[in-house]
C-alpha positions, 0 to 999 in steps of 0.5 A, spaced: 182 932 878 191 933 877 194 926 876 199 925 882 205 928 881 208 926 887 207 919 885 213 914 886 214 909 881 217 903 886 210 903 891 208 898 886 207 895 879 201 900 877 205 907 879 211 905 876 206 904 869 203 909 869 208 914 872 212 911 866 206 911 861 206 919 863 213 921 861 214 917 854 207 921 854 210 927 854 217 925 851 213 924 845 210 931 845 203 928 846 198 932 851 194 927 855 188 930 852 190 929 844 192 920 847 185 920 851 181 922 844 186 916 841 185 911 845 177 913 845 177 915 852 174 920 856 180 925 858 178 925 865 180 916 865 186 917 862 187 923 868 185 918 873 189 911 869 195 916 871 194 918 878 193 910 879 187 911 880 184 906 875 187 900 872 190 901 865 187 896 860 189 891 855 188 896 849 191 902 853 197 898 853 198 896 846 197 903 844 202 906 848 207 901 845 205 903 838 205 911 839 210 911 843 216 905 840 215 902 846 216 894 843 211 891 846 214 895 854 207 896 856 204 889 854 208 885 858 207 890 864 200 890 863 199 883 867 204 885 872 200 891 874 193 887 874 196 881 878 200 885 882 193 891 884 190 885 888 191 883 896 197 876 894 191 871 897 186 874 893 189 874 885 188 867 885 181 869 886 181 874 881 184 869 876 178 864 875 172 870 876 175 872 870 175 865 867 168 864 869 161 863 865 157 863 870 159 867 877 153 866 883 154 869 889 151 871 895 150 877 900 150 878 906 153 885 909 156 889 902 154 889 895 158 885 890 165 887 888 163 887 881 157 892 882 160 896 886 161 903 885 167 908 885 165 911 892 162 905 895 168 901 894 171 906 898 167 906 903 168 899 904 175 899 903 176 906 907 175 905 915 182 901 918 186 903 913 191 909 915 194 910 907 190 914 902 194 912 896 193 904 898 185 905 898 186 908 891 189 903 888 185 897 892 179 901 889 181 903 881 183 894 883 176 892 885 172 897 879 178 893 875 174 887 876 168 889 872 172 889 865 169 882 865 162 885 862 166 888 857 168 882 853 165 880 847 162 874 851 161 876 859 159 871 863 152 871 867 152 874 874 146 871 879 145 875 886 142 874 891 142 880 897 141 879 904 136 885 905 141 888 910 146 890 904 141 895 902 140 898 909 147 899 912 149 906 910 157 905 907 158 912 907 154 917 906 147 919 904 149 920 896 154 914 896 148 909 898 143 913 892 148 912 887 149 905 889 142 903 889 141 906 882 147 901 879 143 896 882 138 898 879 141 899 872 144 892 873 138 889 874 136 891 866 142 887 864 140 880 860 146 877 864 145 879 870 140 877 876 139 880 882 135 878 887 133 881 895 133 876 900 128 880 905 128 880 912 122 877 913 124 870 910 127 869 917 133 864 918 135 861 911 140 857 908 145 862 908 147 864 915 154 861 915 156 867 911 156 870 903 160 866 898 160 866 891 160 860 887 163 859 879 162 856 873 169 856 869 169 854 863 175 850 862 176 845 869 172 844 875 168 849 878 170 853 885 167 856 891 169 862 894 168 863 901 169 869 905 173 869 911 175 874 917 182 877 914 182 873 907 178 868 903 177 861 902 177 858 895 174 851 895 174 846 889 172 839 893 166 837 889 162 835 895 164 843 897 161 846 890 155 841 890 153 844 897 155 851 895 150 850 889 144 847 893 145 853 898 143 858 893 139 855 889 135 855 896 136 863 898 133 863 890 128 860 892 127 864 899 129 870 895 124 876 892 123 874 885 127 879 880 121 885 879 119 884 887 127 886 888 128 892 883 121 894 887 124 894 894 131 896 891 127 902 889 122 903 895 129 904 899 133 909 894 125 913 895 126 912 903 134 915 901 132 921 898 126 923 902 
């Protein structure tokens, strides 16, 4: 897949750093292969770093500085480009989830953000919107999400799934296997739980909608509520109190964690049949 040589470095702070990060590539004599195997990446995630299509990383940054005697250029626009990637109402968001210890959410129509495959995530961020080029950076934002369980300490994550996100088809036939093998990958980690909420539970404590509650590890703990346009951060006690009674409950109600993985499976079997 060619990188976007069309790529207009005033759309946005991710397209001026890497439309910038390629030509000082290039000034330098460097192949993109040649910085790949520097960086210990794949070539093919340079490729996509440089189409805006995937975040660059913290570390992506200081090594540029360092091959190409940029100063610290590309560390000082790093955070820009991880702040800026994301919807304005959402960064907030995006800033505590990163500071969390423990992230619990609950499900009712799509997967998790942070479970999300690439073509998944552009299934549901696809339908309504009429730019191609804004999609991309939306979805290389969401999967850049996921570099929190990267760290050397990741933070646990509990989820619990309305069953319906399972069976609603986001995107294609092959979109939703690949999508439910992750779950199941997902589901073998230690510091992650997943939980299927199945329909036979019936009315549950969840039907005001999803949520995700989080532990932080400096401060108050926060809720994050879903919403028509955009979401709702909440942070009143009474609020995160309710928000942890409330899925402690749908736990309760949910499958336990090898009955999930199984009805996981029997979907994707349903699928590939």
């Amino acid at each position: 897949m060619p990188y976007a040589d069309d790529l207009d470095p005033s759309d946005s702070v991710l397209s001026f750093y890497v439309t910038d990060l390629r030509r000082r590539r290039e000034a330098a004599g460097i192949s993109q292969r040649d910085f790949a195997r520097t960086a210990l990446m794949a070539p093919s995630l340079l490729n996509k770093i440089e189409a805006a299509k995937r975040l660059p990383t913290k570390e992506l940054s200081a090594l540029a500085d360092e091959k190409f005697g940029t100063g610290d250029h590309f560390r000082r626009l790093w955070p820009l480009v991880i702040k800026y990637a994301y919807p304005r109402w959402f960064r907030p968001y995006v800033e505590l989830e990163q500071a969390a210890t423990i992230i619990r959410s609950f499900e009712v129509q799509i997967v998790p953000g942070l479970l999300q495959t690439e073509d998944y995530a552009r299934a549901v961020l696809a339908p309504g919107r009429s730019n191609p080029d804004k999609v991309d950076e939306l979805v290389s934002a969401r999967l850049g999400r996921q570099a929190i369980f990267d760290r050397p300490v990741p933070p646990e994550l509990w989820v619990v799934l309305d069953e319906n996100v399972l069976r609603r088809r986001m995107g294609g036939v092959d979109t939703m296997r690949g999508q439910l093998e992750r779950l199941l990958i997902a589901s073998e980690v230690p510091n992650i739980v997943i939980q299927v909420l199945p329909y036979e539970v019936g009315a549950h404590a969840g039907v005001d909608g999803a949520f995700a509650a989080l532990t932080m590890d400096e401060g108050p703990d926060v809720v994050y509520v879903d919403g028509f346009r955009q979401g709702q951060i909440l942070a009143e006690p009474e609020h995160v109190k309710e928000a942890s009674r409330t899925y402690e409950l749908l736990s309760a109600d949910a499958l336990s964690i090898g009955r999930s993985a199984e009805l996981i499976a029997d979907v994707l079997k349903e699928l590939k049949r």
